[in-house]
Structures are given as C-alpha cells and as structure tokens.
C-alpha positions as semicolon CSV with decimal commas, in nm:
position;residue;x (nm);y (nm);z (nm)
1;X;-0,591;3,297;-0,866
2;X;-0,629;3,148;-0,534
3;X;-0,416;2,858;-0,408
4;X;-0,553;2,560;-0,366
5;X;-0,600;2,427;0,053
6;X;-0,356;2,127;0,106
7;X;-0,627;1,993;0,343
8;X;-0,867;1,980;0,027
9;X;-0,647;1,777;-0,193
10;X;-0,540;1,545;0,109
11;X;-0,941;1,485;0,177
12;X;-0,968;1,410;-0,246
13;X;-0,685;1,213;-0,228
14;X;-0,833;0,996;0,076
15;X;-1,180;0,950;-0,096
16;X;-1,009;0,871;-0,410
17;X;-0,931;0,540;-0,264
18;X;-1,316;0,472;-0,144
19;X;-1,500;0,599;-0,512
20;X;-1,372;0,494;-0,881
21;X;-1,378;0,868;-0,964
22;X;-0,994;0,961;-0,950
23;X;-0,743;0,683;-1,119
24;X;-0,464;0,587;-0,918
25;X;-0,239;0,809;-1,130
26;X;-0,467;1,097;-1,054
27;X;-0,419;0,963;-0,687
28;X;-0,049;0,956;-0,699
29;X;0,013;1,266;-0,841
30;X;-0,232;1,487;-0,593
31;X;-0,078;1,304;-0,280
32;X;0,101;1,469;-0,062
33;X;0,424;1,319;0,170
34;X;0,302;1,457;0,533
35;X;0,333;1,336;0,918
36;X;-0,023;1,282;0,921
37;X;-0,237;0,978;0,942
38;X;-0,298;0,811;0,658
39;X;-0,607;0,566;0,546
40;X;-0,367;0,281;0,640
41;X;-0,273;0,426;0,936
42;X;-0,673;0,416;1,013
43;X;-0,688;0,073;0,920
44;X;-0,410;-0,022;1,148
45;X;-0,615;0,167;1,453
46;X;-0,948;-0,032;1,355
47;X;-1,071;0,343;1,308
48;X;-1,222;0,253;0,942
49;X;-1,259;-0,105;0,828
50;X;-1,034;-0,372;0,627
51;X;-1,114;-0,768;0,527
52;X;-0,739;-0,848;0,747
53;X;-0,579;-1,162;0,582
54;X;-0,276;-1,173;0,857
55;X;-0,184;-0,946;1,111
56;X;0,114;-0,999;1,375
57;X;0,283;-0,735;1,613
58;X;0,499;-0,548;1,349
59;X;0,310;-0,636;0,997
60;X;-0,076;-0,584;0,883
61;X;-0,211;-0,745;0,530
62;X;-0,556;-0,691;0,423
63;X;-0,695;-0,722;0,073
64;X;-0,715;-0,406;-0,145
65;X;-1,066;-0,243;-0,232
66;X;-0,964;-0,210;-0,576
67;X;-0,800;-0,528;-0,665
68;X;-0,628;-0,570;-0,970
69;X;-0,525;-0,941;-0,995
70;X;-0,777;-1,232;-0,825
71;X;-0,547;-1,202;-0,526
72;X;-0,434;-0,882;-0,432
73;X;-0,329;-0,808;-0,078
74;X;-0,170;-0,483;0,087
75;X;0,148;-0,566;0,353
76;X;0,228;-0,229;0,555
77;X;0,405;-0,185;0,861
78;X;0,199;-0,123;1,163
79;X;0,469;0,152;1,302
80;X;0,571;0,396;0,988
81;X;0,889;0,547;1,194
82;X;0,985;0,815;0,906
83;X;0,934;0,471;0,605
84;X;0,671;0,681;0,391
85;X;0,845;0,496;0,092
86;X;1,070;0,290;-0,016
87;X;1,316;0,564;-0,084
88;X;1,293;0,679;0,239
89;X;1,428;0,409;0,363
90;X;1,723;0,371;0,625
91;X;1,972;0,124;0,756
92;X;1,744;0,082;1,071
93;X;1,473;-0,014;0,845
94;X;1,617;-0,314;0,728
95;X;1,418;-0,547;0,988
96;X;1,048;-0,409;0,917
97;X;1,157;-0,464;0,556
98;X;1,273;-0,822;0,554
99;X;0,967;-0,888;0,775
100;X;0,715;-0,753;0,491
101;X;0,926;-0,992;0,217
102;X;0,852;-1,247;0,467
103;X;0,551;-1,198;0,551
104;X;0,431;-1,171;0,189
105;X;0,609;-1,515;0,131
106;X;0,362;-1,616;0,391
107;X;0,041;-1,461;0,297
108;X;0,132;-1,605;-0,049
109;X;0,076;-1,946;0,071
110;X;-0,192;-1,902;0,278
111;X;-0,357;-1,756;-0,040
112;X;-0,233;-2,069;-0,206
113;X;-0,020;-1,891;-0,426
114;X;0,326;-2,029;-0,402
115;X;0,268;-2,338;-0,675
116;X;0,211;-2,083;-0,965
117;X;0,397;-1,746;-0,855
118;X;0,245;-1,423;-0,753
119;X;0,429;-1,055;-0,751
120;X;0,520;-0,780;-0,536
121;X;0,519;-0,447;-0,642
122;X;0,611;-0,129;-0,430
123;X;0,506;0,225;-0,561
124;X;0,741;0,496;-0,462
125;X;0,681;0,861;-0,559
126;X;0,425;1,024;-0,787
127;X;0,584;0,907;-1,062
128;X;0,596;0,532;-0,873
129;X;0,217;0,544;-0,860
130;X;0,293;0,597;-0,480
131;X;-0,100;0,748;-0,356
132;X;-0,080;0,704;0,022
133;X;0,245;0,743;0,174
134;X;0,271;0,469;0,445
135;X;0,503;0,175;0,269
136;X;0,316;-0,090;0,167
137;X;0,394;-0,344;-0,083
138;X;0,103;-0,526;-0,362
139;X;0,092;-0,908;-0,301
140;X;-0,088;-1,001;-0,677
141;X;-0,155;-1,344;-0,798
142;X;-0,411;-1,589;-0,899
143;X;-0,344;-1,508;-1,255
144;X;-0,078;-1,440;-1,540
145;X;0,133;-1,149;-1,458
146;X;0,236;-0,961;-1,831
147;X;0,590;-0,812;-1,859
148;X;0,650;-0,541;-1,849
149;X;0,423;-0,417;-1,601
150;X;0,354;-0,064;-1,653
C-alpha cells in the first residue's frame, strides 16, 4: 500500500470546512499541526472571505460558516507566533490570550449577549475537536447551553 500525500489530507481537511461532507470530528482527526497557512490565516489576509464582527490590531472575530448556537463567533489572533493551540501555549503568550477573553467579553455585548450568558469553548488536539490549528476560541450564545457539552 501506498502512503497517503500529506498535501491531500491538508487540501480535505481545508474543504471540509467549506462542504457538510466531513464532520468536524472527521476534521479534527485528519488535521495536521504544520507552519503553513491556515484558512484563518487566509481570512486574516482578506485572501478568502469572512462576515468580520470586530477586528482590532492584534484580534480578528468573524462568525463561523457552520454555526452551532444562534450566535456563534470565531476570536483568533491575527499573528499565530508558534500558538497553534492552547497547549502550545507559552508565558509570552499570556497578552494575546487575555486580549481574546477580552475581546470575546466584548463581542458578547455587541452581540447582545451579556444579559443571558453565552460560552467559550477552545478545541485543542484531535481529540479536542481541534480542525485548523491557528487558536481560536467559539463565542456561542443566543440560546440554552446543555451541560455537559460533549
């Protein structure tokens, strides 16, 4: 048997997140950690489009294509600097990732979220969920979250 080309599973992994075909399990577990761009990376260079909610020098929020709440926004950093996940994360990371809390805070109420609640959730890992590796945290709301979540 033939190995399969990284390149193909990166491209499936990429149009997994334009088509319903793959699940976001099936996403997460055929992505691969790598230096190269990623779709939010695109997003961030205006190469592909986003509907943008917020966007400021360090933080970029745009709603997800695949929502899975009434509100459901993506916060990622607009420099990754090694912060492919949340485990990846390093003492000099600590600013960027206040700012996203923050920022989320703030999209929250712009979204009119903050009389009612909303959640965060970050994916790390394949077994996280974690399908493009550029940090980025789920702003959900605008209905009842269920515990536990998954």
């Amino acid at each position: 048997m033939s190995e399969e080309n990284p390149n193909r599973r990166r491209i499936q992994v990429l149009t997994s997140h334009f088509t319903a075909m793959a699940s976001e399990k099936e996403a997460a577990l055929l992505a691969v950690p790598s230096d190269s761009p990623t779709i939010f990376d695109k997003i961030i260079n205006k190469e592909i489009p986003a509907n943008i909610v917020y966007e400021d020098d360090k933080v970029l929020a745009f709603r997800d294509i695949n929502p899975q709440a009434p509100v459901h926004i993506l916060l990622i950093p607009k420099v990754r600097d090694g912060l492919t996940g949340l485990s990846k994360a390093e003492e000099m990371h600590c600013e960027i990732l206040g700012q996203l809390l923050y920022t989320a805070k703030l999209v929250a109420k712009q979204e009119g979220l903050l009389e009612n609640g909303f959640r965060l959730v970050i994916n790390d890992g394949p077994s996280g969920c974690q399908s493009v590796y550029h940090l980025h945290l789920h702003l959900l709301g605008g209905r009842q979250m269920n515990w536990p979540p998954g």
